[in-house]
N, C-alpha and C positions, 0 to 999 in steps of 0.2 A: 694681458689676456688677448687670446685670437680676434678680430673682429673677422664676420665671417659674410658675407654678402651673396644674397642668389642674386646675379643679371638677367634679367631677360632678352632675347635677342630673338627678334623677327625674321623673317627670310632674304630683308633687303640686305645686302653689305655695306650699303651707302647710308641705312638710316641707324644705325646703331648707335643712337644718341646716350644711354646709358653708360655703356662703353665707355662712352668719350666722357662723359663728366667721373667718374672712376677714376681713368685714367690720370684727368689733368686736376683731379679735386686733391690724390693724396701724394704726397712727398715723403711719407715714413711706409714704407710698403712691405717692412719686412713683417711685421704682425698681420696682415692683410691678407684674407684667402674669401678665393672668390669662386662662384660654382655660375657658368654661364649655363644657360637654360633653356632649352628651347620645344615645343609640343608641335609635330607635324599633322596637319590635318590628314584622315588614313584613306583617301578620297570618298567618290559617291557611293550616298547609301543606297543597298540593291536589296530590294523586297525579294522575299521567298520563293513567289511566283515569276520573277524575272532573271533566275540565278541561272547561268549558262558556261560553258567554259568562257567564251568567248567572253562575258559584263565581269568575270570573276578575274578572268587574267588580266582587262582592263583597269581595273579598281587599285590591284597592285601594283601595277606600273606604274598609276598615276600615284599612288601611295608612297613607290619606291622615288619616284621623280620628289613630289612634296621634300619625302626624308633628303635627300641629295643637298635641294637646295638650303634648306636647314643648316644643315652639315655645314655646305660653306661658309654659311653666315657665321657661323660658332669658331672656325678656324680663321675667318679674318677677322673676328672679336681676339681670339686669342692671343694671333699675331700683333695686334692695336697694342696690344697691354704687356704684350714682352718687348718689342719696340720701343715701350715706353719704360721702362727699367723694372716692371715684374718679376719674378721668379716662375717660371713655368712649372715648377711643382707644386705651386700655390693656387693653379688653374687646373679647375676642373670642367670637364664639358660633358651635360648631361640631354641628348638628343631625345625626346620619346614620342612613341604613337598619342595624339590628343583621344583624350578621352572623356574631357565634357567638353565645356567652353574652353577658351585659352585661357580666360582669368580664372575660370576655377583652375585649372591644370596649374597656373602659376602660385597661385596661394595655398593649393593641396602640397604643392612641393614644399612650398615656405614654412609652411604650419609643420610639415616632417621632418622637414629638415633643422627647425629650431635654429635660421638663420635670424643674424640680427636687423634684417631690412632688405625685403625686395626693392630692386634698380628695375624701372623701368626707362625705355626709350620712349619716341613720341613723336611723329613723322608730321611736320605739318601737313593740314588742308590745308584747303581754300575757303572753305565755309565755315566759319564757327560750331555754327547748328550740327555739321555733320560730324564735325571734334565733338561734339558734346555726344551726339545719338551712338555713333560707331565705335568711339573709343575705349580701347583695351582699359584706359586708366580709368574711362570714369567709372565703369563697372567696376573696378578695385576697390573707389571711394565709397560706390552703397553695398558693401559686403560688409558683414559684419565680424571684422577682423580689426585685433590687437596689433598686429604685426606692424612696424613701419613701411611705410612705401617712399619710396623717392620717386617723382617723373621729373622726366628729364625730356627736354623738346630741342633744343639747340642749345649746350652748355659753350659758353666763351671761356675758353679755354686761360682769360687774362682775369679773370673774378675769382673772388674770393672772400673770404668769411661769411656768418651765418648771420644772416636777420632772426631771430629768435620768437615770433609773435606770443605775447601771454595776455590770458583773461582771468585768473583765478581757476581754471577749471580744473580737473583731475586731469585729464588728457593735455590740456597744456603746459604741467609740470613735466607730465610720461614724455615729453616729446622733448621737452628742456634737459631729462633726465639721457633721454639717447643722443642729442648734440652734444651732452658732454661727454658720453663712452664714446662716441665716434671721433669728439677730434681732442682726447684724454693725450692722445702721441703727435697732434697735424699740431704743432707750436705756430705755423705759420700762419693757421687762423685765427680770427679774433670771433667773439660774437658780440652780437648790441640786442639788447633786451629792449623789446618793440611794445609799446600801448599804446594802440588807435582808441582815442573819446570824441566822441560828439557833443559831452559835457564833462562837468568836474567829477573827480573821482577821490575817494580817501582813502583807494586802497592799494592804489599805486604802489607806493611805497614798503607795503606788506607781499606785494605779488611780488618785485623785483629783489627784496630780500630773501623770500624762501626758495627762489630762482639762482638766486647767487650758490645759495650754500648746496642747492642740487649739483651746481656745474661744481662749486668746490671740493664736493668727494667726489667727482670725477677728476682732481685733480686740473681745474682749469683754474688760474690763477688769475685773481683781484685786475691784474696790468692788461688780462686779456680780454677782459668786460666790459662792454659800454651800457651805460641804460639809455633811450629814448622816447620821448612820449611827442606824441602830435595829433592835432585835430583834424577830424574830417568827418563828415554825416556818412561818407560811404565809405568804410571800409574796405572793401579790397583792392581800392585801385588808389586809397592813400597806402598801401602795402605796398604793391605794383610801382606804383612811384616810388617812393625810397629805396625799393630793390634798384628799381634801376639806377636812379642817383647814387646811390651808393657802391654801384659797381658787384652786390652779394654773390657769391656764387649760388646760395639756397636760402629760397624762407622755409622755416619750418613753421609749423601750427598743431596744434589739435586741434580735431573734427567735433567734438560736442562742447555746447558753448555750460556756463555755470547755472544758468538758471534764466527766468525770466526776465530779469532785470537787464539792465544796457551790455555790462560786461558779460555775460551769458547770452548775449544774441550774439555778440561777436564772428563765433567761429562756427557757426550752424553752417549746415550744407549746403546751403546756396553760397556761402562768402569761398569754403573749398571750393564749388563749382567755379567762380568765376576767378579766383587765383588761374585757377588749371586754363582756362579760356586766354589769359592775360598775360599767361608765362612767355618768355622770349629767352633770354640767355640766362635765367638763374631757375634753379633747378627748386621741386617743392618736396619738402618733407611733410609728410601726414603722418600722424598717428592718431590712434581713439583715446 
């Protein structure tokens, strides 16, 4: 089966970090089709009472300038990814006038298009604070979509396999369930099934079985498995830490934890939040 990807691609040429984890994450590319994405802002808005030719042919200029640079961002995406041994009829590039936000503009396309996971990029700041207030991803995170999202901020083009995070939740089987359609054909990844406690658990063993047999009708075989459990009071940055010792190219998660209890606080939105804050070179899968 197709897997089929929207990317998102900003205006920068240089930040097209998406792209690049794409790029260097798959090795079997011939089932792989990708739609790059992009919503130009249509410039400033002109009240009724200030419409002139003069602010009207302005608006379009700056609207046609916007769409321009757009444009280019999506042709040296494309170039990235044929370069890289793609198929250019496997590349599609979809420029449009923005018409809300840009998260909505990108999730209205993803929800139509019935893609299997919007690719975002992720340009560093300098400020935490202002990653968290400004960012395209994290307003992805409080939307209330099924869809998977990938962010990506600087992929290391030398990682590889998936950290898997699981709590028992519905959402973190959904997300077990899409690392296995995604790397059903990538042979060359492995995944390691992750359980952070801060105490003893009896269900360990129930989580990482019904995880197994998710990834096994996707075809991911026993030898490609690892499970790991490890302790820590905080959570996200005993993640954070084993992504990066372990070199992963991606953690995945789901976003709603199981319940009250220890394993259901897990993956609440603050622990996504600070994944996203904490990311460096491995890229995160969310799902609900």
């Amino acid at each position: 089966m197709n897997r089929h990807l929207l990317v998102a691609v900003s205006d920068n040429p240089r930040a097209i970090h998406g792209v690049r984890f794409v790029s260097s994450f798959f090795s079997t590319k011939c089932d792989l089709k990708l739609t790059l994405f992009a919503a130009f802002p249509t410039g400033p808005h002109i009240w009724i009472e200030e419409k002139s030719y003069e602010t009207v042919t302005q608006a379009e200029t700056t609207s046609s300038q916007y769409e321009q640079q757009f444009r280019n961002s999506l042709e040296a995406a494309k170039m990235m990814l044929t370069s890289g041994g793609f198929a250019a009829d496997h590349i599609e590039t979809k420029c449009v006038p923005q018409s809300g936000t840009r998260v909505e503009d990108i999730l209205r396309e993803g929800e139509r298009g019935m893609y299997d996971a919007v690719v975002l990029g992720k340009r560093a700041l300098a400020r935490l604070e202002q990653i968290m207030e400004e960012s395209v991803t994290e307003e992805i995170i409080k939307k209330d979509t099924n869809m998977p999202v990938w962010i990506c901020r600087s992929p290391d083009e030398d990682h590889s396999n998936i950290l898997l995070c699981l709590d028992g939740s519905a959402p973190s089987y959904r997300i077990a369930d899409h690392v296995g359609f995604i790397l059903g054909l990538e042979l060359r990844h492995k995944v390691t099934l992750l359980q952070v406690q801060n105490g003893r658990s009896d269900q360990t063993e129930a989580i990482f079985s019904k995880a197994r047999t998710i990834l096994h009708e996707n075809k991911i075989a026993d030898e490609r498995i690892e499970e790991q459990v490890i302790s820590g009071f905080k959570v996200a940055p005993a993640i954070l830490d084993m992504a990066r010792q372990g070199k992963y190219a991606a953690i995945a998660v789901g976003r709603t934890g199981a319940g009250k209890g220890l394993l259901g606080r897990l993956f609440i939105g603050s622990v996504s939040r600070e994944l996203v804050k904490g990311l460096s070179s491995s890229a995160l899968w969310i799902c609900r």
